[in-house]
PQR file of N, CA, C, O and H, with PARSE charges and radii, in Angstrom:
ATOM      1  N   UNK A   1     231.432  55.099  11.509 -0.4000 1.5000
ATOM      2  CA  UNK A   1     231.306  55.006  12.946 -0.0000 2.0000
ATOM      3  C   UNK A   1     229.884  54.603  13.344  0.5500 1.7000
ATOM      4  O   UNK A   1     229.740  53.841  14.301 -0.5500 1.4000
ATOM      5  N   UNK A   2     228.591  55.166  12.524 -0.4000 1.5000
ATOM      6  CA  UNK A   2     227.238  54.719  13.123 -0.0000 2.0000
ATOM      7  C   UNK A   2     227.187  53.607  12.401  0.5500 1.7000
ATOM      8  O   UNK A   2     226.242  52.958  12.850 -0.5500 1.4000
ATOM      9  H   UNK A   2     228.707  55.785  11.747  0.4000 1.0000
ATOM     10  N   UNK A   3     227.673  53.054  11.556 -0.4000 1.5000
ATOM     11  CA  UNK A   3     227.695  51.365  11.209 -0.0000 2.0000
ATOM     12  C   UNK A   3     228.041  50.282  12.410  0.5500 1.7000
ATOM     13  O   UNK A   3     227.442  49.242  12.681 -0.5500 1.4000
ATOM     14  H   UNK A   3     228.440  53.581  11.192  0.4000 1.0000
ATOM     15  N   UNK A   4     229.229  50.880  13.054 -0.4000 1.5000
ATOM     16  CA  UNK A   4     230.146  50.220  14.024 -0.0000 2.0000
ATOM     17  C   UNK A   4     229.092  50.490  15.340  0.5500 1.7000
ATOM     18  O   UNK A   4     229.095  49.806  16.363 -0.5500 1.4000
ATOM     19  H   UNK A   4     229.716  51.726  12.833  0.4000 1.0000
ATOM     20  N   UNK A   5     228.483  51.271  15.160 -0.4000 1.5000
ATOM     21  CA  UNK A   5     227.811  51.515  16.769 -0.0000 2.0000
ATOM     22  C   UNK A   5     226.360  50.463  16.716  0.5500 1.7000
ATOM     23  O   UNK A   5     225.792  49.900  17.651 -0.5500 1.4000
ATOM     24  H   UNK A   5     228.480  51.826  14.329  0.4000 1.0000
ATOM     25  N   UNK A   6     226.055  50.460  15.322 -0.4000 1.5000
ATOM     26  CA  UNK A   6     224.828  49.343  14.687 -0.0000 2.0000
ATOM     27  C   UNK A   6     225.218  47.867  15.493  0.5500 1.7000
ATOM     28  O   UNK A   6     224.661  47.256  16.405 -0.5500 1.4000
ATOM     29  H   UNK A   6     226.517  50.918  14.562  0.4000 1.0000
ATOM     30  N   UNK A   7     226.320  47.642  14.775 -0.4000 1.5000
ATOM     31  CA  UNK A   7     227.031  46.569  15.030 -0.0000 2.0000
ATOM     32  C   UNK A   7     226.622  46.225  16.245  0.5500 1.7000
ATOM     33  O   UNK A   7     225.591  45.633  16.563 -0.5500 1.4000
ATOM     34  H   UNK A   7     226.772  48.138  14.034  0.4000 1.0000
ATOM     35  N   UNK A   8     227.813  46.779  17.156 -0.4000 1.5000
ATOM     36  CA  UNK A   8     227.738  46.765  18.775 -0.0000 2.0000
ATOM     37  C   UNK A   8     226.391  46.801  19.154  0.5500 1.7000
ATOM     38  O   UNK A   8     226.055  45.838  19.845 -0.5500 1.4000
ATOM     39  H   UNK A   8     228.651  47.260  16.898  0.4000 1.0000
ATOM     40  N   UNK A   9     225.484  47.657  18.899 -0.4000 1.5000
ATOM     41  CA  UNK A   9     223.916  47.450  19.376 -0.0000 2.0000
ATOM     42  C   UNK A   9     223.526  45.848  19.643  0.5500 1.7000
ATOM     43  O   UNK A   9     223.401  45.201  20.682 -0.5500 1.4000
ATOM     44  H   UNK A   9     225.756  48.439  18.338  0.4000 1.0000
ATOM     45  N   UNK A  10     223.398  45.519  18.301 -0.4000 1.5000
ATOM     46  CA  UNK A  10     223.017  44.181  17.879 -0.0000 2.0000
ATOM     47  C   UNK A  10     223.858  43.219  18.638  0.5500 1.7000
ATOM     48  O   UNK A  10     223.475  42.317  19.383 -0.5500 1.4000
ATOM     49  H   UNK A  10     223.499  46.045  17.457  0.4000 1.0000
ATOM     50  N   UNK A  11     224.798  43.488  18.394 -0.4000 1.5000
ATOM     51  CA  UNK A  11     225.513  42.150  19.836 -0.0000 2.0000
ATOM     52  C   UNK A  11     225.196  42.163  20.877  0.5500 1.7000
ATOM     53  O   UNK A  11     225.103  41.151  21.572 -0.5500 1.4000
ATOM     54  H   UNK A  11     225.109  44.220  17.789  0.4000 1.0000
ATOM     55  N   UNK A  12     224.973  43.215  21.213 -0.4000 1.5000
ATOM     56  CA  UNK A  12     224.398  43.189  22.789 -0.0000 2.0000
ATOM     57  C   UNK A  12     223.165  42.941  23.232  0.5500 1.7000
ATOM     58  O   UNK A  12     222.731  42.662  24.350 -0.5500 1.4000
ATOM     59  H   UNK A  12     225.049  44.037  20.649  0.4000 1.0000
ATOM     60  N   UNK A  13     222.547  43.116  21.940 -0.4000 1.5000
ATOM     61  CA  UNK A  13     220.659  42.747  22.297 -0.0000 2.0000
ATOM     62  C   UNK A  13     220.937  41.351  21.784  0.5500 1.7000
ATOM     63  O   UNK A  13     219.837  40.798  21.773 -0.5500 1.4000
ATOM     64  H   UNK A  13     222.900  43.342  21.032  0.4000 1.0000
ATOM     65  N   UNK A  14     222.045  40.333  21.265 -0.4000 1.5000
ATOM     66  CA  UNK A  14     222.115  39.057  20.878 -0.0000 2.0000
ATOM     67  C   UNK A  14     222.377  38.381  22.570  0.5500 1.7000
ATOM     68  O   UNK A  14     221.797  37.428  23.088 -0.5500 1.4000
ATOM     69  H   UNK A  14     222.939  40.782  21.274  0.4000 1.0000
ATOM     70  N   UNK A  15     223.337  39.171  23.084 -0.4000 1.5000
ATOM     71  CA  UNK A  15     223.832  38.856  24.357 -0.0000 2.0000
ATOM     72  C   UNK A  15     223.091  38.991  25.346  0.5500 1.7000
ATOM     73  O   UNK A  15     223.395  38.253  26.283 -0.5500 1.4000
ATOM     74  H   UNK A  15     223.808  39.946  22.663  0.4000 1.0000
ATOM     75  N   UNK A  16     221.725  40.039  25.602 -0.4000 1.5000
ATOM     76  CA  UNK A  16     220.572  40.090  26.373 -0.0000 2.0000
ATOM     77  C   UNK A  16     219.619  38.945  26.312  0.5500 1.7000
ATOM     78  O   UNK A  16     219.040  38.656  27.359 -0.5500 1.4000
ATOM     79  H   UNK A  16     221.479  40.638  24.840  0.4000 1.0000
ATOM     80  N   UNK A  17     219.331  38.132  25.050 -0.4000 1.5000
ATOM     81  CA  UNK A  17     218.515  37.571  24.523 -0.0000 2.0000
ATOM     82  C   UNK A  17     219.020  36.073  24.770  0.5500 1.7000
ATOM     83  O   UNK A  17     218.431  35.165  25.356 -0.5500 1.4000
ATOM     84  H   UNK A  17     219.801  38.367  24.200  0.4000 1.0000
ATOM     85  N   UNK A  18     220.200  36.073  24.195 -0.4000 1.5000
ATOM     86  CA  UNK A  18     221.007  34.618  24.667 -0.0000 2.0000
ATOM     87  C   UNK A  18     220.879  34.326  26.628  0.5500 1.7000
ATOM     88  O   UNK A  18     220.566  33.278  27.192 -0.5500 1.4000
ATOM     89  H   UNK A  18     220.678  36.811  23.718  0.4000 1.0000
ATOM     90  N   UNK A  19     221.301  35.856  27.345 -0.4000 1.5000
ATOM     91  CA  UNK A  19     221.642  35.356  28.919 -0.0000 2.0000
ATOM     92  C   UNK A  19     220.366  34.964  29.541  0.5500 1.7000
ATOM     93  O   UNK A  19     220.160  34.049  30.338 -0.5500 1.4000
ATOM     94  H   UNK A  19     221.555  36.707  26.887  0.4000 1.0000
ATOM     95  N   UNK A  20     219.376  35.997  28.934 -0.4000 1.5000
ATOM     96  CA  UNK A  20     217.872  35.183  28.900 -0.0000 2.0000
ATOM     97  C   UNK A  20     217.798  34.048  29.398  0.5500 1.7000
ATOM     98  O   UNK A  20     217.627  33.552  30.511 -0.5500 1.4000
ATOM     99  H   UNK A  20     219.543  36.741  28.287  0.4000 1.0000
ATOM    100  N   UNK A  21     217.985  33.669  28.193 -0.4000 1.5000
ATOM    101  CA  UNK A  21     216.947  31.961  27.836 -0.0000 2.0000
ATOM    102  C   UNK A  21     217.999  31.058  28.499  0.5500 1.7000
ATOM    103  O   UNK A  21     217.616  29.917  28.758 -0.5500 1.4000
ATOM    104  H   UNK A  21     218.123  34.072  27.288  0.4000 1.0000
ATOM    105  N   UNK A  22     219.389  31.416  28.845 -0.4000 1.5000
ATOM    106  CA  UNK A  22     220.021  31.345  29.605 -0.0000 2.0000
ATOM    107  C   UNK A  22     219.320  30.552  31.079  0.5500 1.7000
ATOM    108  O   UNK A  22     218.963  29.397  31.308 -0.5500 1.4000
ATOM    109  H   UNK A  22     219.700  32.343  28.635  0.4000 1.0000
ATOM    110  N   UNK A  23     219.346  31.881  31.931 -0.4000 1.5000
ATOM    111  CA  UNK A  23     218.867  31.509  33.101 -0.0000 2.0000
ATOM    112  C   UNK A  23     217.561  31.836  33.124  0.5500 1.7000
ATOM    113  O   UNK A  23     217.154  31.592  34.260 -0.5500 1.4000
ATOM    114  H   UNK A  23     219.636  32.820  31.745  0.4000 1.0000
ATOM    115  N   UNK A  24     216.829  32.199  32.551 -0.4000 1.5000
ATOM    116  CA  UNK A  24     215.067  31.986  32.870 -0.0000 2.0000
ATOM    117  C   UNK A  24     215.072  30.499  32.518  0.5500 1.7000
ATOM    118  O   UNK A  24     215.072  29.777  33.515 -0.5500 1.4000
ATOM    119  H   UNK A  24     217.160  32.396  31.628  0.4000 1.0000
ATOM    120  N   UNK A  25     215.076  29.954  31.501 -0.4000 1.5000
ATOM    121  CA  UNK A  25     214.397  28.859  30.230 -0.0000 2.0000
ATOM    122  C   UNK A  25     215.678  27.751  30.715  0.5500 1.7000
ATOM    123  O   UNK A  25     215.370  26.560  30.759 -0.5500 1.4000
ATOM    124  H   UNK A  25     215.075  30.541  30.691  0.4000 1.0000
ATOM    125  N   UNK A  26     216.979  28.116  31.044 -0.4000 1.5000
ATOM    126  CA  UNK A  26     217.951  26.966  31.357 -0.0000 2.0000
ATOM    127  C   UNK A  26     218.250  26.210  29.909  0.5500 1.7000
ATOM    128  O   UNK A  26     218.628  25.039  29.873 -0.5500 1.4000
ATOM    129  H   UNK A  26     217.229  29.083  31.008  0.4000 1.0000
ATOM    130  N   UNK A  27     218.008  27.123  28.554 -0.4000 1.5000
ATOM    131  CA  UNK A  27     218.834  26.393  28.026 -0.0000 2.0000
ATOM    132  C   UNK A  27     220.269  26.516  27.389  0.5500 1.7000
ATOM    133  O   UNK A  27     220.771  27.534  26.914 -0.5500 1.4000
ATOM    134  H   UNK A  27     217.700  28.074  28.582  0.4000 1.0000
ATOM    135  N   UNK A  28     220.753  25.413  27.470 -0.4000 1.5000
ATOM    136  CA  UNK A  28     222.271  25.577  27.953 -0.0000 2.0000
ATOM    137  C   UNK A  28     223.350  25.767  26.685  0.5500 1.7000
ATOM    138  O   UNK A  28     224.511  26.122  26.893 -0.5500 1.4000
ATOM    139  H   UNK A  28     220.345  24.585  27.856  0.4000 1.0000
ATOM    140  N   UNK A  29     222.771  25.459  25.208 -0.4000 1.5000
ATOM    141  CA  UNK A  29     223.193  26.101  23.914 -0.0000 2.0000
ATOM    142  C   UNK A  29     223.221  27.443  23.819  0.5500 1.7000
ATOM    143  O   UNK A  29     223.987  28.083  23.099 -0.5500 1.4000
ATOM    144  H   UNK A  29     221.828  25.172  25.039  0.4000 1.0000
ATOM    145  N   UNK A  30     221.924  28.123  24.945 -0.4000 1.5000
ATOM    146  CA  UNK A  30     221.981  29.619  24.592 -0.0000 2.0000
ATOM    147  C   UNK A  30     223.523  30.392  25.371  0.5500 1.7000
ATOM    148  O   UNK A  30     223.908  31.554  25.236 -0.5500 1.4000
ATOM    149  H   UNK A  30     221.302  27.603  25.530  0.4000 1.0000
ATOM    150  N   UNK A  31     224.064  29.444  26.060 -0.4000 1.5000
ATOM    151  CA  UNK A  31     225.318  29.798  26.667 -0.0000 2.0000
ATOM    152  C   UNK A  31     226.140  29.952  26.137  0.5500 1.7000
ATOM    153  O   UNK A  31     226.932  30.884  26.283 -0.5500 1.4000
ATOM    154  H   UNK A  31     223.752  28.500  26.170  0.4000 1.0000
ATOM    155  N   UNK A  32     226.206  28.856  25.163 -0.4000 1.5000
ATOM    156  CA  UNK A  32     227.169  29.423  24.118 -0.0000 2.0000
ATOM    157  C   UNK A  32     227.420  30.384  23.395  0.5500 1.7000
ATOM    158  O   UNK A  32     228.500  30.822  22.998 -0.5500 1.4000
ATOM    159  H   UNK A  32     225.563  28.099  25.044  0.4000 1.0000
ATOM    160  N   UNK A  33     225.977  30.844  23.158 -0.4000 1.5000
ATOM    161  CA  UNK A  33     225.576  32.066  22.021 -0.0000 2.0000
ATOM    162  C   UNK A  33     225.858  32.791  22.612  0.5500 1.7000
ATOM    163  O   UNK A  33     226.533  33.572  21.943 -0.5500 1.4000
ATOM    164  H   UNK A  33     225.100  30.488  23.480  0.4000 1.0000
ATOM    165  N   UNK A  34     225.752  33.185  23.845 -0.4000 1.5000
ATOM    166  CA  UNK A  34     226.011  34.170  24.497 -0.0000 2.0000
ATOM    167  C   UNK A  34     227.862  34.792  25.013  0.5500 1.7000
ATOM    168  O   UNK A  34     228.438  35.850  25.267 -0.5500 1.4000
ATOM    169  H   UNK A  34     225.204  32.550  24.388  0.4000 1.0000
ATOM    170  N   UNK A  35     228.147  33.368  24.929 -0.4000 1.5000
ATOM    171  CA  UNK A  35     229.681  33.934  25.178 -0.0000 2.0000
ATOM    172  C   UNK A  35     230.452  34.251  23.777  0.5500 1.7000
ATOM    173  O   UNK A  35     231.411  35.016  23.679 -0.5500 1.4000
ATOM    174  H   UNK A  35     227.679  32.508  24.723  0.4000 1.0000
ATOM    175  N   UNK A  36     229.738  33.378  22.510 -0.4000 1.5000
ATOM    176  CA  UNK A  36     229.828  34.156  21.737 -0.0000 2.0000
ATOM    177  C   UNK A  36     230.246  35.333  21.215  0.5500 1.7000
ATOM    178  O   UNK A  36     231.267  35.808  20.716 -0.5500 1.4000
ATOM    179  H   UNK A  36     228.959  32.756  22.590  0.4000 1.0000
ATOM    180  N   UNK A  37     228.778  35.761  21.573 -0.4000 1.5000
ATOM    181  CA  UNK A  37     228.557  37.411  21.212 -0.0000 2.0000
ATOM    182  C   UNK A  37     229.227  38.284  22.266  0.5500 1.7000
ATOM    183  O   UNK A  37     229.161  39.504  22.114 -0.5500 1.4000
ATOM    184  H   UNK A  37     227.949  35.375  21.978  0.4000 1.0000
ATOM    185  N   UNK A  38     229.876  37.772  23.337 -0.4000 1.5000
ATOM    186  CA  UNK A  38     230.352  38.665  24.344 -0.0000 2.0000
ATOM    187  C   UNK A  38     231.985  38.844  23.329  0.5500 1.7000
ATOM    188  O   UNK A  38     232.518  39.926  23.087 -0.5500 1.4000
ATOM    189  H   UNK A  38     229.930  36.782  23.460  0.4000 1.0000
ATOM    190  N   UNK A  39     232.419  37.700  22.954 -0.4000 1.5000
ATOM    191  CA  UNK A  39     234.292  37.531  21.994 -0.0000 2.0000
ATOM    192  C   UNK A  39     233.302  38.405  20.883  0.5500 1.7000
ATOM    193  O   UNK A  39     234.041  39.324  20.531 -0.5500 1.4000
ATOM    194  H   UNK A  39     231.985  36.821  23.151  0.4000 1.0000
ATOM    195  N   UNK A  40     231.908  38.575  20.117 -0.4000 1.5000
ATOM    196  CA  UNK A  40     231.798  39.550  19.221 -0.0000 2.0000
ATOM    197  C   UNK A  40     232.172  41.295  19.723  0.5500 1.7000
ATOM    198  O   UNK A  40     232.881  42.156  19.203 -0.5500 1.4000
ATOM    199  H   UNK A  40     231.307  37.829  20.403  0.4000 1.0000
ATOM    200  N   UNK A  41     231.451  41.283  20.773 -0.4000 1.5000
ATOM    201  CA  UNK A  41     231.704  42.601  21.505 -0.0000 2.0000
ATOM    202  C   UNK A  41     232.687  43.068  21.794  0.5500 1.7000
ATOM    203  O   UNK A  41     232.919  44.266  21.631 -0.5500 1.4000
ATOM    204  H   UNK A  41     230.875  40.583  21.195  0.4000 1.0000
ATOM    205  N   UNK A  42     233.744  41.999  22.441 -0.4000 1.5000
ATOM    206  CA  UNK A  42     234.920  42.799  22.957 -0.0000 2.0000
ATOM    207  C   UNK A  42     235.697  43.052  21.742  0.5500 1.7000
ATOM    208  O   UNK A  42     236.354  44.093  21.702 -0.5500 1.4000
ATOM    209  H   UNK A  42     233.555  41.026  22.574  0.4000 1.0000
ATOM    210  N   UNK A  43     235.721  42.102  20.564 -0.4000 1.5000
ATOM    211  CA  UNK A  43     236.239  42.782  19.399 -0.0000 2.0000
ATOM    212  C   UNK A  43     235.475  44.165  18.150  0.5500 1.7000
ATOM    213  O   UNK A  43     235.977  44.781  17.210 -0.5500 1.4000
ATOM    214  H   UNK A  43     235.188  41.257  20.597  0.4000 1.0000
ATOM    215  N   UNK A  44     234.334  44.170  18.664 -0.4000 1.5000
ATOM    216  CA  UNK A  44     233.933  45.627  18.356 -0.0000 2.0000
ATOM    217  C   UNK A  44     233.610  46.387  19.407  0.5500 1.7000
ATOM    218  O   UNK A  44     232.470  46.833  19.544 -0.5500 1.4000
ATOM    219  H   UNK A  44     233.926  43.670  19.428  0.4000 1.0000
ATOM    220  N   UNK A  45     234.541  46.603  20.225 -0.4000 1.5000
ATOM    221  CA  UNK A  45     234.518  47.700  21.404 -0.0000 2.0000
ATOM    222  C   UNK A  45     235.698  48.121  20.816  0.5500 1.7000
ATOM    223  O   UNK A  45     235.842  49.266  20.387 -0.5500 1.4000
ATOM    224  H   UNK A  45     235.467  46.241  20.114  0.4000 1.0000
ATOM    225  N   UNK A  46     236.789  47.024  20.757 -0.4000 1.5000
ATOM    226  CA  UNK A  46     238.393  47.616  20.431 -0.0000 2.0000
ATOM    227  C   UNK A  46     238.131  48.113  18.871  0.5500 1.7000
ATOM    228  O   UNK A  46     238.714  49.123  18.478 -0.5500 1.4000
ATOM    229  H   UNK A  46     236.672  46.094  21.105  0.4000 1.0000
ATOM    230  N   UNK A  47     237.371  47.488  18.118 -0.4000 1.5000
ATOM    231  CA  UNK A  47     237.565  48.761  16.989 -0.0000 2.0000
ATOM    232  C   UNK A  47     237.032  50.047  16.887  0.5500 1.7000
ATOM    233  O   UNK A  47     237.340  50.974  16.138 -0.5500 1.4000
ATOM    234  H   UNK A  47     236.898  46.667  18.437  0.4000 1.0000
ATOM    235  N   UNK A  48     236.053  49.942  17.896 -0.4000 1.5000
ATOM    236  CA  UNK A  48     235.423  51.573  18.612 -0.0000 2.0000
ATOM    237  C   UNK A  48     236.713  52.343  18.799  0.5500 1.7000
ATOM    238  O   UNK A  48     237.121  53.289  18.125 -0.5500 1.4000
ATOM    239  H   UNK A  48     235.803  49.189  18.505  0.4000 1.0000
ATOM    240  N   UNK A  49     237.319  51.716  19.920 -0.4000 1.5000
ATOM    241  CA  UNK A  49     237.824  52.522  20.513 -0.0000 2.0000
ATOM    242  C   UNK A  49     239.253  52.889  19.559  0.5500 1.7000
ATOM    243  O   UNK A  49     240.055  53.750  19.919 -0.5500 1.4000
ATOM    244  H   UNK A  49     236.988  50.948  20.468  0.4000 1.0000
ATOM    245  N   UNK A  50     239.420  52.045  18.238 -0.4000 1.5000
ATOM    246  CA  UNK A  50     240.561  52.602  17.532 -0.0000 2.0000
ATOM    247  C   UNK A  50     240.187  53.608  16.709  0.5500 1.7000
ATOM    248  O   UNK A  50     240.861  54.634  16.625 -0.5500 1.4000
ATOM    249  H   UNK A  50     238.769  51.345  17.945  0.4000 1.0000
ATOM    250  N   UNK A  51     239.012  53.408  15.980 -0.4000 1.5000
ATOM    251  CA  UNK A  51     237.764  54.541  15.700 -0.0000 2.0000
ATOM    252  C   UNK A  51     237.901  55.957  16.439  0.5500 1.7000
ATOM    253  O   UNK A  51     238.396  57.010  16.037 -0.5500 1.4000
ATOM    254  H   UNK A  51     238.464  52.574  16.049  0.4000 1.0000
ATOM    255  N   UNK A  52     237.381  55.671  17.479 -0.4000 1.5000
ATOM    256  CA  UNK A  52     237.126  57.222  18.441 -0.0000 2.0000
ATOM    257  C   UNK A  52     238.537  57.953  18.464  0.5500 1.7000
ATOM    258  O   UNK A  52     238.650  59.158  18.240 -0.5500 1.4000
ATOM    259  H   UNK A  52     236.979  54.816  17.805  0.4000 1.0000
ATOM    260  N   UNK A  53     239.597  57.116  18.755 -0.4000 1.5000
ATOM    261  CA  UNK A  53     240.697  58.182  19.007 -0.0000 2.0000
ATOM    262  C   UNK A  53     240.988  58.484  17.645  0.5500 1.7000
ATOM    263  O   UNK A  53     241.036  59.706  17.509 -0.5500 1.4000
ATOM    264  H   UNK A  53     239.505  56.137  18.937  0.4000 1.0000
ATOM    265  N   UNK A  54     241.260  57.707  16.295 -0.4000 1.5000
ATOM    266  CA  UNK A  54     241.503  58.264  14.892 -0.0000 2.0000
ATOM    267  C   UNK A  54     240.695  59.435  14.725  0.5500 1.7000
ATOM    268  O   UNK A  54     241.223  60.415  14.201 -0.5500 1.4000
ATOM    269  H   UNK A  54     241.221  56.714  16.406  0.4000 1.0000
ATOM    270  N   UNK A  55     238.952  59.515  15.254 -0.4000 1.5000
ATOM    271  CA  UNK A  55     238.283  60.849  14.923 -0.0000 2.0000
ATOM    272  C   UNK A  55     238.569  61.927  15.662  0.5500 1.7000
ATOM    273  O   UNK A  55     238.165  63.027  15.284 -0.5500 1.4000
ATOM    274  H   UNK A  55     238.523  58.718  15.680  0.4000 1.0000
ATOM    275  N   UNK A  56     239.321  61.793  16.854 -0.4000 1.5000
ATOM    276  CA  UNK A  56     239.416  62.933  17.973 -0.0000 2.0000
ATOM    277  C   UNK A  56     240.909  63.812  17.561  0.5500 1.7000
ATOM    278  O   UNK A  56     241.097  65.006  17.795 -0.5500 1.4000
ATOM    279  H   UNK A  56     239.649  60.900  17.162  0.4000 1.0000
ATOM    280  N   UNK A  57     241.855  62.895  16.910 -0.4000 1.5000
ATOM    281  CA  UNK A  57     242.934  63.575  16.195 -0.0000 2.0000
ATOM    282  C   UNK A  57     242.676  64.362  14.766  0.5500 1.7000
ATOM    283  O   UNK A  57     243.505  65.025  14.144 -0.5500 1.4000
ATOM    284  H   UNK A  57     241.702  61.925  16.720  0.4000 1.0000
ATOM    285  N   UNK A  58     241.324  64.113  14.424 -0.4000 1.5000
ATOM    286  CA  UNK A  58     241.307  64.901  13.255 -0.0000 2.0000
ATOM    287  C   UNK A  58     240.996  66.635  13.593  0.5500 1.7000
ATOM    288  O   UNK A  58     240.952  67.446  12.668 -0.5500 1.4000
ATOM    289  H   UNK A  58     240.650  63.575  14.929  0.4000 1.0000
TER
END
């Protein structure tokens, strides 16, 4: 579970860093990166959340 929460960290400081350069800097590859890492996130949120309820039944 603190592997998976590693994970998620890091995407999201990828996704802070990408929306950045984004709209400060305007560049427009970092858009990509950024939606990216958002399809990284929402697929390690859902394995969080299959995670959390498997540990709450134990």
């Amino acid at each position: 579970m603190k592997d998976l929460l590693v994970k998620i960290n890091a995407e999201i400081e990828t996704f802070k860093t990408e929306s950045e350069s984004l709209t400060e800097k305007g560049v427009k590859a970092a858009g990509a990166r950024a939606r990216k890492a958002t399809l990284e996130i929402e697929k390690l949120l859902k394995e969080f959340r299959k995670v959390s309820i498997e540990e709450s039944k134990k």
